[in-house]
N, C-alpha and C positions, 0 to 999 in steps of 0.2 A: 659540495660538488658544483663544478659549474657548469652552463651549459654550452655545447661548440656549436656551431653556425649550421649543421646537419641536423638538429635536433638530441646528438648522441652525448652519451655522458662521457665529460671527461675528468679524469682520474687525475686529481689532485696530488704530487708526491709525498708526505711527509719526510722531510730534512731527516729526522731523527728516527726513521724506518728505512732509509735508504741506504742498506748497509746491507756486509754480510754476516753469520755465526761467531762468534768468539768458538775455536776450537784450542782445546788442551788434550795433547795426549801423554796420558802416564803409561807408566810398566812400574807395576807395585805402588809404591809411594813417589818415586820418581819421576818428576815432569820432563818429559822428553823433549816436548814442545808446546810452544803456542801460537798461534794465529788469532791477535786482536779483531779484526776484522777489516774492513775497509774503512780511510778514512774519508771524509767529505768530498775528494775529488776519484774515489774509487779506490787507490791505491793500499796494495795491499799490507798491512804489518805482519812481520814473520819474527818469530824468535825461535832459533833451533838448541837443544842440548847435544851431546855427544852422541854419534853414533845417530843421528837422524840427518837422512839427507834434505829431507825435503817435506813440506805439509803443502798442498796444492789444492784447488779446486778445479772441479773438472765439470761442466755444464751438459745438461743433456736436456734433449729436445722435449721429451713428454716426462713426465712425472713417474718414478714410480714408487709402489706402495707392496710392500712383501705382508703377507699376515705367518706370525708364527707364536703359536701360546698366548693372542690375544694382541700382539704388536701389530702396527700397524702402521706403514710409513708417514714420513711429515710432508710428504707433497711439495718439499721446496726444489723441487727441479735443481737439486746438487747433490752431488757424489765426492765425498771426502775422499779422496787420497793420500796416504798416510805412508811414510816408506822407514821402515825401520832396520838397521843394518845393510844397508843397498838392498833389501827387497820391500818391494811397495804391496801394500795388503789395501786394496779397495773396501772402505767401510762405509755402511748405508746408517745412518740414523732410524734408530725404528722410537715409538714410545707406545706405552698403553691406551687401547679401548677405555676413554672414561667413559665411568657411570652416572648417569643424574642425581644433583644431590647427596654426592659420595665423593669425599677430596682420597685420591690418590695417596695411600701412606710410602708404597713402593714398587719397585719394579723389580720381577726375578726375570732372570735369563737362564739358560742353561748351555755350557760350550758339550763341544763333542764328547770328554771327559769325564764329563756328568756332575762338575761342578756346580753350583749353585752360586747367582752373587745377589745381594739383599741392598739397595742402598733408598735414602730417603732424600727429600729434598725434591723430591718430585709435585709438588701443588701447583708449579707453574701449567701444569698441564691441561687444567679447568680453564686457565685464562691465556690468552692471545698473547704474548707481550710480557710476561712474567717475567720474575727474579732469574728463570733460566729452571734445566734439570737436567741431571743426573742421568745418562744411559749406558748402562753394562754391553760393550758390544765384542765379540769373539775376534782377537789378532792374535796370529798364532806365529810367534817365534821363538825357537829355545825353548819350546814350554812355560812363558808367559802367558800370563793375562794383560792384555791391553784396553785400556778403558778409555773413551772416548767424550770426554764432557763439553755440551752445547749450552752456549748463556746467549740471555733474550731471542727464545726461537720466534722470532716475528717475521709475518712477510709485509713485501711493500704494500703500506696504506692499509695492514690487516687491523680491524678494530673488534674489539669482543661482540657478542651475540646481545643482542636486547635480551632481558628479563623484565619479572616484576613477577610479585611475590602474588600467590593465588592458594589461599590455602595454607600461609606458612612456608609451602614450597614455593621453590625457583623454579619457573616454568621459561626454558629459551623460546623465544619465536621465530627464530631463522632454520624453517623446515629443514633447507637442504643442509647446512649444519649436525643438525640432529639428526638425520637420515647416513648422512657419512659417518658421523660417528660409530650411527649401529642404536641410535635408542631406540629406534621405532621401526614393531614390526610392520607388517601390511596393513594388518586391520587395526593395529593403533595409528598410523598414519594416516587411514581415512577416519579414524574418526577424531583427530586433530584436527581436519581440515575443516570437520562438517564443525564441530563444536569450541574450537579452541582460536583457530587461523582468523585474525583482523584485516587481511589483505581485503583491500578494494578490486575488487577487476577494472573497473572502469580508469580510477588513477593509477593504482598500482600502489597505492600507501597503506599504513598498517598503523598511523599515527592522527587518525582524524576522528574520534570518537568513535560511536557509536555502529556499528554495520545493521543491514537487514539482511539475513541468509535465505535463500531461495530454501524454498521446502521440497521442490521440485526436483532440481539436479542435485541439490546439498553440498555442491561445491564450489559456488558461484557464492559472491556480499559484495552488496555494492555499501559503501558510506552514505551516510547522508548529505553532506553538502553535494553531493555527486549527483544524488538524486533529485535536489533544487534543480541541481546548474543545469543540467543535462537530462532529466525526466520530468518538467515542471510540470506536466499532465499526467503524469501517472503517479500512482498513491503509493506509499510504504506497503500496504497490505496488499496492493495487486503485485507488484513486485516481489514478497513474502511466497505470495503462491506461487510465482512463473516470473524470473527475473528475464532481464532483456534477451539472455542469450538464449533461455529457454523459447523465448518470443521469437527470435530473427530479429529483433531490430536493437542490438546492441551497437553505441555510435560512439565506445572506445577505439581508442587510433589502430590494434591490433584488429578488432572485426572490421573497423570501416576499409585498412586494406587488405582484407582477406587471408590476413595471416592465418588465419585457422578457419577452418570449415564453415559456414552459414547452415545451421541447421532448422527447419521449420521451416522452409520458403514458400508459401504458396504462390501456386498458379504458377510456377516459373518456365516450365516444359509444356508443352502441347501436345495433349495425348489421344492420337487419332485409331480406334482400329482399321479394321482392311476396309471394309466397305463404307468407311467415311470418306477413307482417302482415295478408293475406287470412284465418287463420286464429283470430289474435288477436282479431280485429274480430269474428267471428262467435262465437268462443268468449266474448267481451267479451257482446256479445247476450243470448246464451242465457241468463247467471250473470244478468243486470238484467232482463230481462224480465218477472220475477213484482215485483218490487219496483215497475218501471213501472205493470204491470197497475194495481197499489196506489196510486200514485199518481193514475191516471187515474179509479180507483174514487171515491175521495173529492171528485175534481173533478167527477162525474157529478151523485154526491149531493147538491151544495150547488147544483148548478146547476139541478137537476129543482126544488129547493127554491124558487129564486130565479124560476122560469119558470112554479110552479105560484100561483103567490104574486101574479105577475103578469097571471095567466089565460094564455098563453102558452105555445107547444111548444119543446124545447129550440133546435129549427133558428130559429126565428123571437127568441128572447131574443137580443138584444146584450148585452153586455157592453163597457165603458170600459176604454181599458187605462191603468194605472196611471200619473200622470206621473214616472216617477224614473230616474234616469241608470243606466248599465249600470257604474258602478264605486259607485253609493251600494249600503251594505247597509241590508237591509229585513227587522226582524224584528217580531216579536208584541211590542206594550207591554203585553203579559199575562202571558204565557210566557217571553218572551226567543228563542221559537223562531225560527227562520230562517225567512224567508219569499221563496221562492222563484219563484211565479207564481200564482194564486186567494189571493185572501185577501178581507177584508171591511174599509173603510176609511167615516171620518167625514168627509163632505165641507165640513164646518166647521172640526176644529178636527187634520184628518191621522192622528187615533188608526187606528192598525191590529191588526187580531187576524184569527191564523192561523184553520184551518179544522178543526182540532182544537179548540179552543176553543169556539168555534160548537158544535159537536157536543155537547160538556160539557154548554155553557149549555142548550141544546134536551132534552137529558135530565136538567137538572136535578141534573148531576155535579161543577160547577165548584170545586175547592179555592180559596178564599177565605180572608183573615185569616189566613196562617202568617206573614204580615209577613217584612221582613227581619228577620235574626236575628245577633248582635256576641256575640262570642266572647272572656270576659272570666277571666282567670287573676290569680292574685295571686303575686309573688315571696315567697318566703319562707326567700331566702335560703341563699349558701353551703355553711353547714352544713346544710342539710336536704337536700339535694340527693346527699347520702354519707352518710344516716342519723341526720343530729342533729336537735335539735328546731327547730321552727317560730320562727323568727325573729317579733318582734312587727312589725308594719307601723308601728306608733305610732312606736316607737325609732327605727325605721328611716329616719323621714320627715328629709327633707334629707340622707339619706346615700345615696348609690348606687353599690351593687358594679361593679364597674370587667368586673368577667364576667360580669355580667347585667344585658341590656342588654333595651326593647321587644321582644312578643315579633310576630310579622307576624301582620295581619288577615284573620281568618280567619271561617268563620263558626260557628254555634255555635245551642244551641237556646233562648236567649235572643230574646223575642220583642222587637219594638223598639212593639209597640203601635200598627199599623196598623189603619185602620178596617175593616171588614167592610162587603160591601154584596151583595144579594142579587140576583142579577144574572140575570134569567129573561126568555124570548124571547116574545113572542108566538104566537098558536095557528096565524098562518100560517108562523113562522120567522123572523118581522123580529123582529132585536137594535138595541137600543139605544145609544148611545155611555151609555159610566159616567160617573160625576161627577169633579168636578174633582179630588176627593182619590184619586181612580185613573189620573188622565190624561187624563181626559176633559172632555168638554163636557157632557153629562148631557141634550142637548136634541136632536139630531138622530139618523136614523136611519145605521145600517153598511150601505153600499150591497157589492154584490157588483164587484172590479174583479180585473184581470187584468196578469202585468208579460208576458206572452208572448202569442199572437194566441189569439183562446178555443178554436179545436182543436187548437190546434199538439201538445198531449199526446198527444190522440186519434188524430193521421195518424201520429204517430213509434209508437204503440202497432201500429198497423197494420202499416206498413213493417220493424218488429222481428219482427212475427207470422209475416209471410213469408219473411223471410231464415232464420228460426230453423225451420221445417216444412223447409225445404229441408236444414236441416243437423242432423234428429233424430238422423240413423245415426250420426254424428260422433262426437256426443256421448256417444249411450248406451254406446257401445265405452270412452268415458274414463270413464266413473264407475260401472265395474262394480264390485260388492261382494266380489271378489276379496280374498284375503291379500296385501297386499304381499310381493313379494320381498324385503326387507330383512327381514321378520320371519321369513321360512323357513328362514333358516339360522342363527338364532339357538340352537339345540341344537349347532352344532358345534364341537367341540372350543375350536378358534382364533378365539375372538371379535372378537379386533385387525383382524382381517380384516372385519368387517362394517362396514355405514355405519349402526351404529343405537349410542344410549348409553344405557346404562341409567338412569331417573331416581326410578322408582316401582315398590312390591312390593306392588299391587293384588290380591288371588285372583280370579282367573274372570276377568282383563281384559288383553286384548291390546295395550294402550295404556302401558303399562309403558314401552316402549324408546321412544325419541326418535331420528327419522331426524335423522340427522348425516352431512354430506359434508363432502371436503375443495374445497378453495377452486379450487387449480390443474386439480383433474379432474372437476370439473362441464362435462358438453359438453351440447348443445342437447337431447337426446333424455331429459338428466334434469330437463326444466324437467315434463313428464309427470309423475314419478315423485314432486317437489315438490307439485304439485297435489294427488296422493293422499293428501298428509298435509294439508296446508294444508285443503283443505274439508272435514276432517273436526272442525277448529279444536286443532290442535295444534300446539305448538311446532316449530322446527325448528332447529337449530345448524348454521353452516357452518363451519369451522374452517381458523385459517393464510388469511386474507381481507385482511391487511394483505402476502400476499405477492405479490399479482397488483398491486397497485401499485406505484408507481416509489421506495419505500422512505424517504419524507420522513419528518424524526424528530417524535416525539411531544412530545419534552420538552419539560416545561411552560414552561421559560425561552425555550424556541426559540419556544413558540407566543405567548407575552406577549411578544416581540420582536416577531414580526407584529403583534398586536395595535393594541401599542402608535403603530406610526410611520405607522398610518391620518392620525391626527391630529397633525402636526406641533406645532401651536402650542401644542394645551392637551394634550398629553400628561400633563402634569401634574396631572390629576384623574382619573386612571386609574391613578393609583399606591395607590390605597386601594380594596379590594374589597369587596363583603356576603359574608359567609360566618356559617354557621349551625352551631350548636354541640349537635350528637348529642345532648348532657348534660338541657339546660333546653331545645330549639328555639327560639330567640331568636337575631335575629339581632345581629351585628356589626360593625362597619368595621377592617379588618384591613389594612394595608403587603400590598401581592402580594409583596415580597421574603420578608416575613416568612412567609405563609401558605406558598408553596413551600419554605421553609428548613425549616417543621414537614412537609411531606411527604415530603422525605425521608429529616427524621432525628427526628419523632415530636416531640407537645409535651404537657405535663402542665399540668394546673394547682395549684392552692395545696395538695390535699392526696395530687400525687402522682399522680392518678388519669389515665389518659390521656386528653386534651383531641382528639374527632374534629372536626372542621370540613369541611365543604363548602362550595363557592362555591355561592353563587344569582346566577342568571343573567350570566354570566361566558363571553365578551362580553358587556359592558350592552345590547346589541340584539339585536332578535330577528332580524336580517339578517344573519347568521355569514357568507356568502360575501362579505360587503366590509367585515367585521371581519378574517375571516381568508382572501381568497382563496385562495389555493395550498394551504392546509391541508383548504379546502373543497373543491376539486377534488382534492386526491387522498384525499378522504371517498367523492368518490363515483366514482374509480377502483375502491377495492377492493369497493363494494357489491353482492352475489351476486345472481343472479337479478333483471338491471337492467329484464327485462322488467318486474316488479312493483314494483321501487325505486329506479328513474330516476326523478326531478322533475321532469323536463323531457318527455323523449320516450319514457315506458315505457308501453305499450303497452296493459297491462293495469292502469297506475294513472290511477284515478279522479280525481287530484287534476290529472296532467298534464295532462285532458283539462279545465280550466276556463279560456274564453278571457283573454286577456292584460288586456283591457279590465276585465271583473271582480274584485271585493275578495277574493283570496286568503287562506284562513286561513295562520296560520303552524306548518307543518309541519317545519319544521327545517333543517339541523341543529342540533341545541343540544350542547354539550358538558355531562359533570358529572365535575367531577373532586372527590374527596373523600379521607380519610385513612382507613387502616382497619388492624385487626390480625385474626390466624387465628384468637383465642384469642376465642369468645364471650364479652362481660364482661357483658351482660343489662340494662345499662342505659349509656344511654349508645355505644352500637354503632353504629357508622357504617352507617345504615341507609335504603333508600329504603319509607317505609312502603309497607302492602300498599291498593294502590289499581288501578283497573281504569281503561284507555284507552278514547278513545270510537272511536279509529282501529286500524290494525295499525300495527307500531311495526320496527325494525331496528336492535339496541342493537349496536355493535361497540366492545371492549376495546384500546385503543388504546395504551395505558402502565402499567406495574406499576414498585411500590416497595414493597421490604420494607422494614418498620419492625421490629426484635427488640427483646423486651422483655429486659433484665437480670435476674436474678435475683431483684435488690435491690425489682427494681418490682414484679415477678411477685408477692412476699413481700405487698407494701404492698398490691396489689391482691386478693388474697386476702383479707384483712382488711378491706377497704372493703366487699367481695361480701357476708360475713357480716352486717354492718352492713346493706345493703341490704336480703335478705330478712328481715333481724328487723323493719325499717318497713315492707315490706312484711307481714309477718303483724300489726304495731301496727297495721295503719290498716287492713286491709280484715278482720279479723276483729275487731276492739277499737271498731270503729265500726258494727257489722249490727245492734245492736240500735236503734241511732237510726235508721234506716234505713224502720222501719216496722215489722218485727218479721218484715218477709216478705223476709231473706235468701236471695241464691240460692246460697250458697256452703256445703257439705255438708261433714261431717263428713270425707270422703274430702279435699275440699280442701285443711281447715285440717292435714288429716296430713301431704299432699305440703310445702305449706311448713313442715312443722318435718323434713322429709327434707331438705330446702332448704338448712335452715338448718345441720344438720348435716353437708354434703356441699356448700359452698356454692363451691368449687373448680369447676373445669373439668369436672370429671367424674364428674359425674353420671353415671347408666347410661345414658341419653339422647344424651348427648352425645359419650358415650364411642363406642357403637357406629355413630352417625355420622360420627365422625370415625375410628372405623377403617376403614367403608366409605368415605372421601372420600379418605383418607390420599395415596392415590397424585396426585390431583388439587389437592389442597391446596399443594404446594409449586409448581408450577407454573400454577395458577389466581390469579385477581385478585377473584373475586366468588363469591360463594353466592345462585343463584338457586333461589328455589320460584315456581311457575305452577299456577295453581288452574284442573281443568278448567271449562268452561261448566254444566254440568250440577250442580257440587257445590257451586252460587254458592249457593240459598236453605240448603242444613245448614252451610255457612261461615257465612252472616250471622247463623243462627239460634245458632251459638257464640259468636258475636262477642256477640251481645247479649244474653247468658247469664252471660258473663265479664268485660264489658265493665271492670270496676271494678278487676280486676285489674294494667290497663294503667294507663302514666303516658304524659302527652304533657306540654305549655308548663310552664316551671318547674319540671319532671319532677313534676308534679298528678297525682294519679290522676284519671283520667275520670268526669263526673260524669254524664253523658249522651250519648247519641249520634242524633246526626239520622241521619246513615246511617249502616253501619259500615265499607261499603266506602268509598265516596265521600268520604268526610270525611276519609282518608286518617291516621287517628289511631294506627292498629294496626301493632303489628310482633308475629308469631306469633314465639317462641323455640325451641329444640328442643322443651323440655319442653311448651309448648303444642301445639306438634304432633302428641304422643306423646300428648295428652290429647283431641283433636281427634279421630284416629284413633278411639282406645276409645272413645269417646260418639259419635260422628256414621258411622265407618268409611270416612270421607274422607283422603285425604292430597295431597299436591301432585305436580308431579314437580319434582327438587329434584337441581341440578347444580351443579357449576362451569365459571366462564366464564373463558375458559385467555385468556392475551395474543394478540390475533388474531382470537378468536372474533365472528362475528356470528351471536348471537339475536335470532329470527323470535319475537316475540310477537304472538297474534290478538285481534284487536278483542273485549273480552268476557272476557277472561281475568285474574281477578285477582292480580297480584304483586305480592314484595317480594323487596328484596335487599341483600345485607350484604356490606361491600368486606370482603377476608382482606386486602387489600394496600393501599397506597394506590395509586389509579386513575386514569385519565382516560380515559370513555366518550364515546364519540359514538353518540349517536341521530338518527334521521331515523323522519317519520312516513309512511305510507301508506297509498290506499285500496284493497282488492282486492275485486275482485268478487264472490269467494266468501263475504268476511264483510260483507257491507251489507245481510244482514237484522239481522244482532245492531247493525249502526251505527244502523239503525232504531228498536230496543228499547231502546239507549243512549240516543237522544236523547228518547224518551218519559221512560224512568226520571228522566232530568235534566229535564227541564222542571216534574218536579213538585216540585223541592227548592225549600224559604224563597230566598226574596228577599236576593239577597249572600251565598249560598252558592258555593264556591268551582268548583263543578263545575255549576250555573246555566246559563250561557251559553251556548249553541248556537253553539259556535264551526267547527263543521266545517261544516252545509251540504250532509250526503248529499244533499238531494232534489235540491239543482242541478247536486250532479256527476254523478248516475244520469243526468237530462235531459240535459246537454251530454257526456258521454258513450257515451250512443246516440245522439245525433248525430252524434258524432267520427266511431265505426265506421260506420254509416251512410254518412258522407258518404267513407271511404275505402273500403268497397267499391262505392259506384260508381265513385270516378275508375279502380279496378283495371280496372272490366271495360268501360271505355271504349276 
């Protein structure tokens, strides 16, 4: 067989099977006719006798199969047609039910008559492709017998049944064979399956030794190379008792795309009764209500605007409701904000601008002319990139490094030279549509319009007001200012025993420990206990998260199997991935063999140095559950606290509650799987830079692989490191005076890097005493996370852009500028940055490791970065809680005011619609409770 480019089999012809029946027909001894068959180009050979018009074949679309006295059709999709004295007599080929073990002596017939005919020669009938046989079939003319002989009944590419001798007997293996025939009843059938069948489930072969039969379903055996390749941590004997599929985590290409049921899933549904969900809903309430309020406040203001403007009382102004479909999105062609219900539209030429904006214009605040801004880097090659000099660009031209490739478009503080236009309201409020070089029409006025009914905010503000008066006492008892219990016991002796981990050594600050549970002994009463930390905007870790799942494997070959057999046909353009290279960030098109081959045994490049690589968007969709079904359901089997990280039906997530009808942002899951080493090498580092979510987020560690370095490399990378910071002190101290003469980098500075350079190994004093605090968690960890609280964002950004020159992003550049420092996602702090962070600002992060298993709880608003120790493969999922959608809030403001094609621009999430259809949800589920 060989294989096509879809993965499917394709069917080999055989030359000398490519043919039709030899037909002969007699009357008595006389051969009337014969029909050789086709030869090699189709064509048919006929030989007629007297008195025979014609032998014909006549084609029919399904098969069929007559049973009489034990006959039973040949399923070759033909109908002989026989015509004997100009009448043509349709005759079907029938032959005998064979028996097992029993050669066929002969076949009787019986015509309408009640004749009898006996003939032999029938043993072709055991085998496929035989000498031919003998079939007695009823033609009736003159009172004749007509006899209808078939030689070699073979179909295209038909080959006999596997045997082998068990017992003396022949025992076939080709079930459905045997089953058509008629050997086997029901319960011989099962118990052929359970005791006889060598079929693999996993490959699907029957030709590789030895099987293990599940005791379990008794109809499941996997092979044993199967169970190397593919279960290298599970034993023959645990398989014996409970095979993969009895498990749920069978990672055959049929279970991995959901060809067949997933049975055994835990945790996959979230199962609330009434008065949990009673309680969710009003708890739901309470956290949205002031955000509501807020919302409903801005639609007051524009509306008293619009009604006073009109001469007009609020009750008496109408409002037009918007014409636009309930799956179009609809955001500000000013902003890019999301525009959710009030906004102000041009009834000429469809320009829309939120209500934010309006406000701007009316006070005369409006950012104008930051234009889009294109983010331009220059390679400068190989050698510069490990400390040698600047390659010329001129040389360079028509040559290009085969390792530095485009780097991705990003954006940058390069203006592109957009017009400016002065965009001011009238004294009663009336805005103007802009001109045409902003989108506009420049001629008509922005009328006030509506996508929801014009009080619908106003009665749902009400209806929230009264449910939440009823349930103040509730609440106030949750969010008393109490000490957590997990913090009380942190003076005793035996720390192992607590659910908190230490991440940060703050003075005067209780925030230090990090609530951490374990995954199995999370019961309902500690979803409270999570809350206490969660609204305070703190991390949370749960730990061992991949063990409440049904145990499906991570490995990246298993998941690029899934993957891959989505698309049968063009499989083939999924054999080459983007992946981004730590060194220069530039992307590349990489073999997936090859890219996994380097994770798990480490790749360098030309000078030895180790080569990090992460996939970019890997699945190429942003739709993972039908890239990777079965991997995506058991993502969100092990996901902790489903009330706030279910997709679907979690209770207290803001994203679940957006109807089905409407443009969904894309929330996840997304996988990142990247390469990494323990040993910081400070440039180059498999790193997710330090950048802030506009959501809450749920990172879980899915796969670990150590990479060790040799000696020989350890040697060569010391020597690169050296090299490094001496370019680093050439260029950001050897270039301050061109600079302007107003450097920000202090004498203190230029000393730490000639400490640098002198100590340019691993171990630094920095690095050292981190890593003996981490020690214990380093070998069993996969990532190095830091999380910046909310509060110490503006002396973070005010470092950032203190130091900023210090850092290298595209082409490993130093950074010449920064439009934001978080946002732009350019920055990777190092130890030593941190240690420098600390002393000048008295900020630090809290700074852990993420162990295989682990899911971290990151809060909307919090800025991180993270460095793999191993190579990885995370999965994240995003979400919204209700606790943090005032900071989603102050995210979406912060971003609406970045340049035009900045990377973080978009108003891609939509808080204001999910807070609205959100108090709706709860709403409309505590009334059907109390009906």
């Amino acid at each position: 067989m060989a294989r096509g480019r879809g993965g499917k089999r394709k069917r080999e012809q055989d030359p000398r099977t490519h043919r039709t029946e030899h037909v002969v027909v007699r009357v008595g001894d006389v051969v009337l006719a014969e029909m050789k068959g086709d030869d090699s180009l189709g064509n048919t050979i006929k030989e007629e006798a007297e008195g025979v018009v014609s032998v014909k074949q006549k084609k029919r679309k399904m098969p069929v199969r007559d049973c009489k006295k034990g006959l039973v059709g040949n399923g070759d999709e033909v109908l002989k047609g026989v015509a004997l004295g100009g009448e043509e007599v349709a005759v079907r080929t029938l032959r005998k039910r064979s028996e097992p073990n029993k050669r066929v002596e002969g076949v009787e017939a019986e015509n309408k008559g009640g004749r009898k005919g006996k003939e032999n020669g029938a043993n072709g009938a055991n085998k496929r492709g035989g000498k031919g046989r003998k079939i007695e079939v009823l033609v009736k003319e003159e009172g004749k017998k007509g006899v209808l002989e078939v030689k070699g009944d073979m179909k295209r590419g038909g080959k006999p049944a596997k045997t082998e001798e068990e017992g003396g007997k022949r025992v076939q293996h080709s079930f459905r064979r045997l089953r058509d025939q008629g050997h086997l009843s029901t319960k011989e059938r099962k118990k052929w399956i359970e005791e006889v069948s060598m079929m693999c489930h996993q490959c699907q072969r029957s030709d590789k030794g030895s099987v293990v039969r599940c005791k379990k379903c008794k109809t499941k055996r996997y092979c044993v190379p199967c169970i190397e390749n593919w279960y290298p941590h599970t034993s023959q004997d645990a398989i014996a008792e409970a095979c993969p599929v009895c498990c749920g985590n069978c990672n055959c290409k049929a279970c991995l795309r959901l060809d067949i049921p997933v049975k055994n899933l835990k945790n996959q549904d979230l199962v609330l009764d009434k008065g949990a969900r009673v309680e969710h809903s009003k708890y739901l309430i309470h956290a949205l209500l002031p955000s509501l309020k807020r919302i409903h406040d801005e639609q007051e203001t524009e509306m008293e605007i619009e009604a006073r403007r009109k001469g007009l009382s609020n009750l008496e102004l109408q409002i037009a409701k918007s014409d636009c479909a309930a799956d179009v999105r609809v955001y500000c062609n000013n902003c890019r904000t999301s525009i959710f219900d009030y906004h102000r539209s041009c009834p000429k030429c469809s320009y829309d601008l939120c209500l934010i904006c309006c406000r701007e214009i009316r006070e005369g605040k409006m950012q104008l002319g930051r234009g889009e801004v294109i983010l331009e880097y220059a390679s400068r090659g190989l050698p510069y990139l490990h400390g040698g000099e600047e390659v010329d660009n001129k040389k360079r031209k028509g040559k290009r490094d085969r390792n530095v490739l485009e780097p991705p478009i990003e954006s940058s503080p390069k203006s592109s030279g957009k017009q400016t236009f002065e965009w001011n309201s009238y004294d009663d409020g009336l805005i103007i549509c802009p001109p045409e070089d902003m989108g506009g029409c420049g001629s008509a006025n922005l009328e006030l319009r509506c996508l929801f009914s014009k009080n619908y905010i106003k009665e749902l503000v009400k209806k929230a007001e009264k449910i939440d008066e009823t349930s103040k006492i509730l609440h106030s008892s949750g969010t008393s200012g109490e000490r957590c219990s997990c913090l009380n016991s942190l003076d005793d002796a035996n720390l192992s025993i607590n659910t908190s981990r230490k991440a940060a050594s703050r003075e005067n600050y209780e925030d230090n420990y990090l609530y951490c549970a374990r995954a199995g002994d999370i019961q309902v009463e500690d979803l409270k206990h999570f809350q206490k930390h969660w609204s305070k905007g703190e991390p949370v870790i749960v730990s061992n998260a991949l063990d409440t799942a049904s145990g499906l494997s991570w490995e990246p070959l298993v998941m690029w199997r899934a993957c891959r057999q989505m698309q049968h046909i063009k499989h083939g353009q999924h054999l080459d991935v983007k992946a981004i290279d730590c060194l220069d960030w530039c992307e590349a098109d990489i073999n997936i063999h090859w890219f996994f081959d380097g994770y798990s045994k480490g790749r360098f490049d030309q000078e030895n140095w180790p080569q990090i690589l992460k996939l970019k968007d890997w699945p190429p969709t942003n739709l993972f559950e039908e890239r990777l079904p079965r991997h995506g359901a058991e993502f969100i089997c092990c996901l902790p606290y489903k009330e706030y990280t279910h997709p679907r039906n979690g209770p207290l997530n803001l994203f679940a509650k957006l109807p089905s009808a409407c443009v969904k942002p894309d929330m996840g899951p997304k996988t990142y799987i990247a390469y990494g080493f323990s040993q910081e090498l400070g440039r180059g580092d498999s790193v997710t830079k330090l950048h802030c979510d506009m959501s809450d987020a749920v990172n879980v560690l899915t796969h670990t692989t150590e990479v060790k370095l040799t000696p020989e490399k350890l040697t060569v990378i010391e020597m690169l490191k050296k090299k490094h910071a001496l370019q680093d002190r050439r260029e950001i101290f050897g270039n301050s005076d061109k600079a302007g003469g107003d450097s920000c980098f202090s004498t203190a500075d230029e000393k730490q890097f000639l400490n640098k350079v002198g100590d340019a190994s691993m171990g630094s004093e920095s690095k050292k005493n981190e890593e003996a605090e981490l020690e214990g968690d380093v070998t069993e960890g996969g990532a190095l996370w830091d999380i910046f609280r909310r509060q110490d964002v503006p002396k973070l950004q005010e470092y950032l852009m203190k130091h900023f020159k210090e850092f290298r992003h595209t082409y490993c550049c130093p950074l010449q500028q920064v439009v934001h420092p978080i946002h732009d996602q350019t920055f990777y702090l190092t130890v030593d940055h941190k240690k420098k962070l600390k002393e000048e600002y008295g900020i630090e992060p809290w700074t852990f490791i993420q162990k295989l298993g682990d899911a971290v709880f990151i809060p909307a608003g919090c800025p991180h970065q993270v460095r793999n120790l191993k190579s990885c493969i995370k999965v994240a999922m995003d979400f919204v809680s209700p606790e943090n959608v005032g900071e989603c809030f102050h995210l979406t403001e912060v971003f609406r005011t970045l340049p035009e094609g900045h990377r973080a621009k978009e108003d891609k999430l939509e808080v204001k619609k999910m807070i609205v259809h959100s108090v709706t949800s709860a709403l409309k589920e505590l009334d059907q409770t109390e009906v």
